[in-house]
N, C-alpha and C positions, 0 to 999 in steps of 0.2 A: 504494500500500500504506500501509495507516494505521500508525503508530507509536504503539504502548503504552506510555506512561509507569509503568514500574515502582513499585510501593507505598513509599511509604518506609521504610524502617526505626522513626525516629520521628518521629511527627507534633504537635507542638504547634501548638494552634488556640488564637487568642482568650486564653491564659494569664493570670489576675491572681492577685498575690497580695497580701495585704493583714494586716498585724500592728492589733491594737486596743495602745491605749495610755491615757494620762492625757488627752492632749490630744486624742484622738480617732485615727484609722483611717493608719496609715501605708499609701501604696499604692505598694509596694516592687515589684511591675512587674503593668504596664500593658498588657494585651492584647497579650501579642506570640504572634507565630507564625511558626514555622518547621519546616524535615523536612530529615531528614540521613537518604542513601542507605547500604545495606549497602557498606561498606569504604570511604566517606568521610571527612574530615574538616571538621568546623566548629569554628571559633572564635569564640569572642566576647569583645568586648572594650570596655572604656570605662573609664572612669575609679570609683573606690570610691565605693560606695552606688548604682551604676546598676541595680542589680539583677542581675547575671551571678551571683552563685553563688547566689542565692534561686533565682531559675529551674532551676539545676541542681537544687538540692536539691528541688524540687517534682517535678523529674523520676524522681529517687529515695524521694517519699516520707519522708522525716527533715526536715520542720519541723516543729517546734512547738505546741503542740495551739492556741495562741493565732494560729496562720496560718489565715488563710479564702483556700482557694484555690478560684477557681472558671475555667473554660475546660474544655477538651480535650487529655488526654495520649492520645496509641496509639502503644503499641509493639507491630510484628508485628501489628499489626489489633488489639491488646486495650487497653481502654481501663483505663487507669491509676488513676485517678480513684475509679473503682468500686470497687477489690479493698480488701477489708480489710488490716489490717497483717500477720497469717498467709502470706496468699498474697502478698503485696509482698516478704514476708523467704524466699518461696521463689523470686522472682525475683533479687532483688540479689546480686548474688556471682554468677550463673549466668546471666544472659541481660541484666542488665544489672551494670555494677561500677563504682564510682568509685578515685580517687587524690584524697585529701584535700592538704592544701596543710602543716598539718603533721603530719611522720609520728610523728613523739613523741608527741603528741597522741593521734596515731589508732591505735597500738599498745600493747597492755597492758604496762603495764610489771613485771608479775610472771610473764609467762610467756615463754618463750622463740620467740624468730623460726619456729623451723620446728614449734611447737607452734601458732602461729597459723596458720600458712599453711597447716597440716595441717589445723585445724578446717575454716576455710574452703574445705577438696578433702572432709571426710566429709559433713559439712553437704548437700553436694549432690549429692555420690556413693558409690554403695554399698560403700564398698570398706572392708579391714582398716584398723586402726591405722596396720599395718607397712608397708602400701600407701602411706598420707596420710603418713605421715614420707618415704618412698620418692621421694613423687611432690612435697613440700616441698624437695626437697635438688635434683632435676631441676632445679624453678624456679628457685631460688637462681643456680643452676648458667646457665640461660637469662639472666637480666639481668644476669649479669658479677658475682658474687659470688665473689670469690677465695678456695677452698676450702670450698666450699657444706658438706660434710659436718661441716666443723669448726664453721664458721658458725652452722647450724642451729643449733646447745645453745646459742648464743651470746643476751644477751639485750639488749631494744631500745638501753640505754645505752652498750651495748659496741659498737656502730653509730655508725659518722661520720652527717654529715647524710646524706651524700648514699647510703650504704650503706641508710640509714634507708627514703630514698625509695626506692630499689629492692628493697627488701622488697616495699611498699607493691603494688607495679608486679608483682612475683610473685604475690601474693595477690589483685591485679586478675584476674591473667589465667589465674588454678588452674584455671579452670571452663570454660576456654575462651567467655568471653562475646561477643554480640553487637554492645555496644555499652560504650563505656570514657569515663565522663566524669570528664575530670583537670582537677580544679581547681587551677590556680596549682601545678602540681604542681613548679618550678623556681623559684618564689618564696625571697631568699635565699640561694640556695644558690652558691657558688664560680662563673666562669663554666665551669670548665671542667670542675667537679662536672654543671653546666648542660646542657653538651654530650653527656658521659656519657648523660645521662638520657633527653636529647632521642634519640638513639641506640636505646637501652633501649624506649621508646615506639611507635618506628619498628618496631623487631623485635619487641614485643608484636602491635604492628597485623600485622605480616605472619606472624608465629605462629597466630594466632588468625582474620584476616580481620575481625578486630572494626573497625566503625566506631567515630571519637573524637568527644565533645565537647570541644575545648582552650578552658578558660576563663583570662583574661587577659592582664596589660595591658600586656605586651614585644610591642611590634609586629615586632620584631627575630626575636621567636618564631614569630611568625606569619607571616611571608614564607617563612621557609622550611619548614614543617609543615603550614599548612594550605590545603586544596581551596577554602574558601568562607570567609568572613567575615561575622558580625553585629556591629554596633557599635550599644552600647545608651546610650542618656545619660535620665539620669531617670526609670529603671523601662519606657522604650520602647526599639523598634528605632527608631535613626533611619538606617540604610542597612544593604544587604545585598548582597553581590554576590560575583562571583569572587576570588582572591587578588590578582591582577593586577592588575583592577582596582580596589580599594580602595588602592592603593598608587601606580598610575599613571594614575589617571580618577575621583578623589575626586567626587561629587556634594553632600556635604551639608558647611559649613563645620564642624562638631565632630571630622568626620572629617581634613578639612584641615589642623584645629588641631592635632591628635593626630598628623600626619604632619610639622608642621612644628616641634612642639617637642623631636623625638628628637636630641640631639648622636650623629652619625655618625661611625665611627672611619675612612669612606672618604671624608672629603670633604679636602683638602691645607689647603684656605685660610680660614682660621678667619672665621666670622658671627655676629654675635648672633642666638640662638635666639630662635622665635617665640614666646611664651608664650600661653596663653587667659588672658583676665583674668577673672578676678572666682573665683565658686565655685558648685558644683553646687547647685540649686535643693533648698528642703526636700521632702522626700515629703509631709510633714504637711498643707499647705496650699496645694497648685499655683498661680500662679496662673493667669487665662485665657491662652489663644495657646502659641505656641511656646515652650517650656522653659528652649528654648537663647537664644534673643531678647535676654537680659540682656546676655549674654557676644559676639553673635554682630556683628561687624565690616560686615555686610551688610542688618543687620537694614532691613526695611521697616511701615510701619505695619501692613499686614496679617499680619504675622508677630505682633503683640501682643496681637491679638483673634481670633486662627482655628489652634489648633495643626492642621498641618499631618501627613494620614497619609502610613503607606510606600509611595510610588506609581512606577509604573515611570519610568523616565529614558531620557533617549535611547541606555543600548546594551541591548544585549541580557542577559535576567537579572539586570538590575542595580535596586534599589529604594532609594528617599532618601525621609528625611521632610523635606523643604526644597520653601518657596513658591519659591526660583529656582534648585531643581537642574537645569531646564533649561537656564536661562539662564548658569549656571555650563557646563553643557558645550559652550555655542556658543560662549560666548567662550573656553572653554579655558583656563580661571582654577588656577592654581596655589597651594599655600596662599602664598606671598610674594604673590601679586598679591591674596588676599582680608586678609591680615593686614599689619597694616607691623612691618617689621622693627625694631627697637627699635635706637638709636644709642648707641653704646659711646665718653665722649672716650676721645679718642687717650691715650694713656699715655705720658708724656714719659719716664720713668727708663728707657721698653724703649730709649730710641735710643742710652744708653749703652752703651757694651761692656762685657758682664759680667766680665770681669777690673779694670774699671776700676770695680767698684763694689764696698763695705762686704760683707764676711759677716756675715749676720745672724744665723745659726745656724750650728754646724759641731760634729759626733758625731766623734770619734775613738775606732776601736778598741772602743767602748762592748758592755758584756757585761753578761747579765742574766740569773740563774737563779736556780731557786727548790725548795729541799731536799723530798725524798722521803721522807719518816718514817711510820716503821711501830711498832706494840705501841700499849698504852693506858693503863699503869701505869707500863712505861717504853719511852721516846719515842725510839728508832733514827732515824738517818738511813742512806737503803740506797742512796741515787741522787739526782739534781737533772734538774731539767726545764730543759735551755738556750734558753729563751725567745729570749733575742738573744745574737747567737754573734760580735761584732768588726764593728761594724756602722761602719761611715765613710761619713761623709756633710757637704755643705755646701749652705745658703740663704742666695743675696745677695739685696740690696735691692730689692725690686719682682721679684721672683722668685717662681713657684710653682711647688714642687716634689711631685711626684706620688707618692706612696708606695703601689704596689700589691702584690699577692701573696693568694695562699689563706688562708682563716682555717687560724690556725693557724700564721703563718710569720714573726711577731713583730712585726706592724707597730702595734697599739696598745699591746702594751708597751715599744716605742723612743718612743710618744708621752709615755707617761704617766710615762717616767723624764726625758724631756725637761721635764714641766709640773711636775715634783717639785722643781725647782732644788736638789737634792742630790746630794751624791758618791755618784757609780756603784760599780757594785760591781770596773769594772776601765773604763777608758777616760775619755776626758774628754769635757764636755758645756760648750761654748762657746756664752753667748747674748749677742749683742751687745758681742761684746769681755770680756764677764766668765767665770772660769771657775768653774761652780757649785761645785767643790772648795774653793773657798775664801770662800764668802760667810757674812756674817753672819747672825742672823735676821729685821734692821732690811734689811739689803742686799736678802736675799732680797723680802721684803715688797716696796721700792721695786720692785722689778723683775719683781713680777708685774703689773704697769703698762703694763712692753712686753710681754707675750708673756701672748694669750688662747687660750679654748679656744673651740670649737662642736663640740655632739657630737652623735649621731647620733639618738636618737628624745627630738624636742623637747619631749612632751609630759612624759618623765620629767625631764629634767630642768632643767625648771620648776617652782619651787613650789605648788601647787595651790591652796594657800592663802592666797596675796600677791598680789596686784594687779599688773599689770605693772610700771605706776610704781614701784612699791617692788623688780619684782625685778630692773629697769634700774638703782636708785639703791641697791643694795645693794653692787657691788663699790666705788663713789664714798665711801659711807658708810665703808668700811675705809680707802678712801686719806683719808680726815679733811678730802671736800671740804665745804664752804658748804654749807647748806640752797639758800642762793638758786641756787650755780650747779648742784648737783645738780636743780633743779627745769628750770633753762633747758634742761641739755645734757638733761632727761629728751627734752623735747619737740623737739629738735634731735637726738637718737637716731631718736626714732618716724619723724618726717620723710625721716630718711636711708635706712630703710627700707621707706619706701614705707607707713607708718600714719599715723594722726591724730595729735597730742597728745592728740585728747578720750578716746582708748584705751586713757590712762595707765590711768584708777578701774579696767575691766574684767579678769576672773579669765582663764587659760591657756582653761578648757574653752570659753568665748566665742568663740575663734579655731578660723580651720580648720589645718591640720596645715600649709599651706605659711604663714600667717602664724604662726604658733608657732615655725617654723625662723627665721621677719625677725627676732620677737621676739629667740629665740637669737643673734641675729648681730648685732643693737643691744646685746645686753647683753657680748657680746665685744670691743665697741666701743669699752664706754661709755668707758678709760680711754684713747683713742686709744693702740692698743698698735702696735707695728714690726710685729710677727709672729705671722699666728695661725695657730693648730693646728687643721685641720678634719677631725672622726673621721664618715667616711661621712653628711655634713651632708646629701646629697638623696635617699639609697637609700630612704628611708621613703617619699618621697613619689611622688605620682601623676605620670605626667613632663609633663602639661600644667603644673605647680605645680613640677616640677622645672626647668621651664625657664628660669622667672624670679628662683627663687632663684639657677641661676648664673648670669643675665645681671645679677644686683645682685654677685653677689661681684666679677664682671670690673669691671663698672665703680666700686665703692668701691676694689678696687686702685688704677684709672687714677687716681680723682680724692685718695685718700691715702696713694699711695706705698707699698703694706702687702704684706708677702711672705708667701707661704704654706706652709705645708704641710698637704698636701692628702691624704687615706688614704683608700681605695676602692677597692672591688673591681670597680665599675664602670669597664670604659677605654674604652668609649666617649665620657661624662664625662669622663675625666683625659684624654684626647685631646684635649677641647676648651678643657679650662682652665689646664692644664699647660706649663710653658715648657721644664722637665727631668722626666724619671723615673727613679726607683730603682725595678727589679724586686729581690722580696727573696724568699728561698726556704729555709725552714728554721731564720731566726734570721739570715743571711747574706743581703747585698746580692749577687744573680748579675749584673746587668747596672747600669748608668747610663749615661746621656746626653741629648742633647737629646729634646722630643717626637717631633721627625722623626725622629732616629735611631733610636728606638725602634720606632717605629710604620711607618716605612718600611723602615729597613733593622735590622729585628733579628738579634742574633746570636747569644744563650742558646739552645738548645734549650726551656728552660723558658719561657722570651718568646714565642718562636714558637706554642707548643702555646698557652699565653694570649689571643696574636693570633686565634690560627685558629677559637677557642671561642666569640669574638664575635659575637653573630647581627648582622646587615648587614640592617634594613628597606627591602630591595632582593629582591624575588622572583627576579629573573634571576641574579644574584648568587651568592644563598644558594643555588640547584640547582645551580650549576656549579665550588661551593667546596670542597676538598679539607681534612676539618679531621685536626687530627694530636691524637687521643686520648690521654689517658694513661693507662696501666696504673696498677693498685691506685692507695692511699689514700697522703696526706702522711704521711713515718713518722715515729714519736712524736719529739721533741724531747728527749724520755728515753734515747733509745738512737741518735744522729744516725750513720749509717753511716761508716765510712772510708772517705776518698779523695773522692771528689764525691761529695755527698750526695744530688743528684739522678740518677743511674745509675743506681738500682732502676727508677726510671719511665721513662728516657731512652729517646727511639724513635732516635736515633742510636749509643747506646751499641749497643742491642739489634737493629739492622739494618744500619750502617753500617762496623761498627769491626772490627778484625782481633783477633786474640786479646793483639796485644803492647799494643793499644791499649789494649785494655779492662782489662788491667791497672793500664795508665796511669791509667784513672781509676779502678777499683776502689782503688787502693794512694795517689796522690800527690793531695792536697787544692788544686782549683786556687786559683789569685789571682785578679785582677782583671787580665786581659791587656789593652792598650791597641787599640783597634777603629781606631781614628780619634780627630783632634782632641778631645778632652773622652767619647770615649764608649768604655768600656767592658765587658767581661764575662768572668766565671770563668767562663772555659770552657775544655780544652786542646785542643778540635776545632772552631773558634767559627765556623762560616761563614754570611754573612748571606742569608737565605730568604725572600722573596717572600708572605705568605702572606695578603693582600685579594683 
């Protein structure tokens, strides 16, 4: 009996797309093709500028009138291509929908939530007003909108992010579509906002039956969400296969590299990460051969004169553009055996015992609000926003200490009262044995000398208009060094970071986004400081380019003694680079202790739910994990609940506790109860839960 292979849903053939410019034809993707069946999912993924959301959007119809796209769309047997913009805009929303990546963006900001999601239900269907308002507050209601009816009149501002994206996800899926392309739809966003959403997406697809396209570049997202995988480098597919296999039978090294620069929150025994060197190839002027060839650890000469197509591999369904994907799966080559592992020195300060070493930093009790004033003639105060609410904390020598939590829960403003070396507004701020309460303005000056910053999107802040050289030798310039030695350490900075001296003359926009964070992390440098402050230093970048920026931060510790602290909402990261954690929740530290204690044996409730939200690029893994969601949104810092501030969201307050209990924490504000040696948590029900 013959087997029919069912039509696909959508067929992309032959695909290109091409922007004109100054310099001539950018070709932003290159022939790709692929078909995603009814109630599949495909992902794609790669690294920024491969082309993965061009593709999307050609698939939708919303490029640019400056795009020349030429290939093959069919959706449902009709070809895409053809239909003018009338009959596209009678499609979108109703047979096909996207989730854009930001929802601020992509929501009017004068009209109200359920006044959008209502268009988008009349638009395509014949019904009242009072029906599309009706049938807005249902959806609402479907993606976990606490109190959809009050919600609706509510408008885009008044929406957390993540409230924001599930709008979004409502108005996807009003029309009941066939197919949901979400771009980056979890980019940014909290991990546990993350989780939420991932949830929300699941339940759209099994609401509706809609197949997904999931575009990008968490592979962590994609072990556990999607059916199939496309990984694009350069505007090409350069592999294609099942989820399993692109995770545990890589074929093409881009793909290798991309599986082997992910810091894992499940691995015990810490490694330097694999990084890909170099940077993705321009679109503007390819050149001959394999794209990836520059970068690629294996390359061979025929890889530099013959780009290489998507050709089957030795398993089944499985396609690589690589001249020795075969021979990659005879020998069974792992990304460690195609890449070498970068060597980390040894770090002499770790073998001391950290009681027996210097505090670098130490917060006490530290509080931080900021008045609520209302009129415009005259100026009331009606309330304060308690940003940081008694926050204790200490960094010794050659330490890095991880400071995570939800936006929203006072960790960059503990940082920024930290770099302010000023009297708090209740608490003391100890840096290096000095207490900021009492410095001079000459004192303070010296001592911004120890204690640097690196912040989070290197390109702002960077001067645009200085040269690197000069915005390496601008904080030296304040400390009243030499011309001459300001020139040596310029090029002795560049060096330490993995740049040339000849780098100094060139402007920010010259660099790609991971040397612009080296830049940033030379100029943090430059004053050889004890203790620097890192505000979410890799979240911007792509994690082949995230990789190597922290395998330089571990090893400038080893080799200068330098302690950190470290803030990100990524823990996967602080997993890997972290020595202690502060979980902080509210303005308040909930948990500390060491990286293991945390990560192994957590005891907050709020830690746990943290842990459980982190996707694991492990497919086996991720289907067999139990994650523990939280109820509604972090609540305002304006109005911080009595008793433990985290019991609105708590899945143990809310399933576990007796009625005397939950008084307990409704009413009594816990402390900081002792777990173990050094590790801690406010918790009054603290038991520690298993949760990789």
């Amino acid at each position: 009996m013959t087997t029919v292979e069912p039509t696909p849903l959508l067929q992309v053939s032959d695909l290109t797309v091409s922007f004109r410019s100054e310099s001539g034809a950018v070709n932003a993707v290159r022939g790709v093709s692929y078909t995603v069946q009814a109630g599949e999912t495909l992902a794609i993924v790669g690294e920024s500028g491969s082309g993965k959301s061009v593709s999307s959007l050609a698939v939708m119809g919303l490029l640019p009138a400056s795009a020349t796209v030429t290939g093959l769309i069919r959706f449902k047997g009709q070809d895409l291509l053809s239909l003018n913009d009338k009959r596209l805009s009678k499609l979108r929303g109703s047979g096909i929908s996207m989730v854009f990546q930001d929802p601020l963006s992509a929501l009017t900001p004068v009209y109200t939530i359920g006044d959008q999601i209502a268009e988008a239900v009349r638009i395509h269907q014949h019904v009242t007003k009072a029906q599309a308002a009706e049938r807005a507050v249902e959806l609402l209601d479907v993606v976990g909108i606490p109190n959809p009816k009050l919600r609706a009149a509510a408008f885009p501002h008044e929406f957390s992010g993540g409230m924001r994206q599930r709008a979004m996800i409502a108005m996807a899926i009003a029309n009941d579509p066939d197919l949901i392309i979400a771009d980056e739809p979890t980019t940014a966003l909290d991990v546990t906002i993350q989780a939420q959403i991932l949830e929300v997406l699941k339940k759209a697809k099994e609401v509706t039956n809609a197949a997904t396209v999931l575009i990008t570049h968490d592979l962590g997202v994609v072990a556990g969400f999607a059916d199939r995988v496309m990984v694009m480098y350069a505007g090409k597919a350069v592999e294609a296969a099942t989820v399993d296999d692109i995770f545990y039978a890589p074929r093409m090294p881009y793909t290798m590299g991309l599986l082997g620069s992910i810091p894992r929150m499940d691995v015990e025994e810490k490694q330097p990460l694999i990084p890909i060197e170099g940077t993705p190839p321009s679109l503007l002027n390819l050149p001959a051969g394999c794209p990836f060839a520059p970068r690629c650890p294996i390359v061979v000469e025929q890889c530099r004169t013959i780009e290489p197509s998507l050709d089957p591999t030795d398993r089944s369904e499985h396609f690589a553009a690589c001249h020795r994907s075969l021979e990659i799966g005879q020998r069974n080559w792992k990304p460690a055996d195609v890449y070498a592992r970068p060597v980390i020195p040894q770090d002499a300060i770790a073998a001391i015992p950290r009681e027996d070493r210097p505090v670098v930093l130490e917060l006490e009790d530290l509080h931080r609000s900021f008045p609520i004033r209302k009129g415009t003639v005259i100026r009331r105060t009606v309330g304060a926003v308690r940003a940081v609410d008694g926050v204790s904390l200490e960094v010794r020598e050659g330490e890095t200490l991880g400071l995570v939590g939800e936006s929203g829960c006072g960790k960059t403003t503990t940082i920024m009262e930290i770099m302010n070396l000023l009297k708090p507004e209740q608490g003391r701020i100890v840096v290096l044995g000095n207490d900021t309460n009492g410095l001079s303005a000459d004192s303070r000056r010296r001592m911004r000398r120890d204690i640097s910053i690196v912040f989070q999107d290197p390109m702002a802040s960077l001067d645009p208009r200085m040269p690197i050289g000069d915005i390496l030798a601008e904080p030296m310039w304040v400390q009243k060094y030499s011309n001459a030695k300001i020139r040596e350490r310029t090029g002795e900075l560049l060096k330490m970071v993995g740049l040339s001296p000849e780098h100094a003359s060139r402007y920010p926009a010259e660099f790609s986004g991971g040397q612009r964070q080296r830049i940033g992390i030379a100029r943090a440098l430059a004053l050889d400081p004890k203790l620097v402050v890192l505000d979410e230093p890799v979240s911007a970048l792509d994690v082949s380019i995230q990789a190597g920026v922290i395998n330089l931060l571990d090893e400038l510790k080893a080799r200068m003694g330098l302690s950190y602290l470290f803030v990100a909402h990524d823990l996967s990261v602080v997993r890997h680079i972290a020595d202690r954690v502060a979980v902080m929740y509210l303005g308040r530290v909930v948990e500390v202790g060491t990286s293991k204690d945390i990560f192994d044996r957590p005891s907050h409730p709020y830690t746990q739910a943290l842990l459980s939200a982190i996707p694991l690029p492990d497919p086996e893994k991720e289907r067999s994990r139990e994650r523990i969601l939280l109820r509604g949104d972090l609540p305002s810092p304006s109005d911080i609940p009595s008793g433990c501030r985290f019991s609105s969201r708590c899945f143990v307050f809310a399933e576990q506790l007796d009625a005397e209990q939950r008084n307990k924490c409704k009413e009594q504000d816990p402390g900081l109860y002792p777990m173990a040696d050094g590790h801690h948590a406010a918790c009054h029900f603290a038991t520690v839960r298993e949760v990789v």
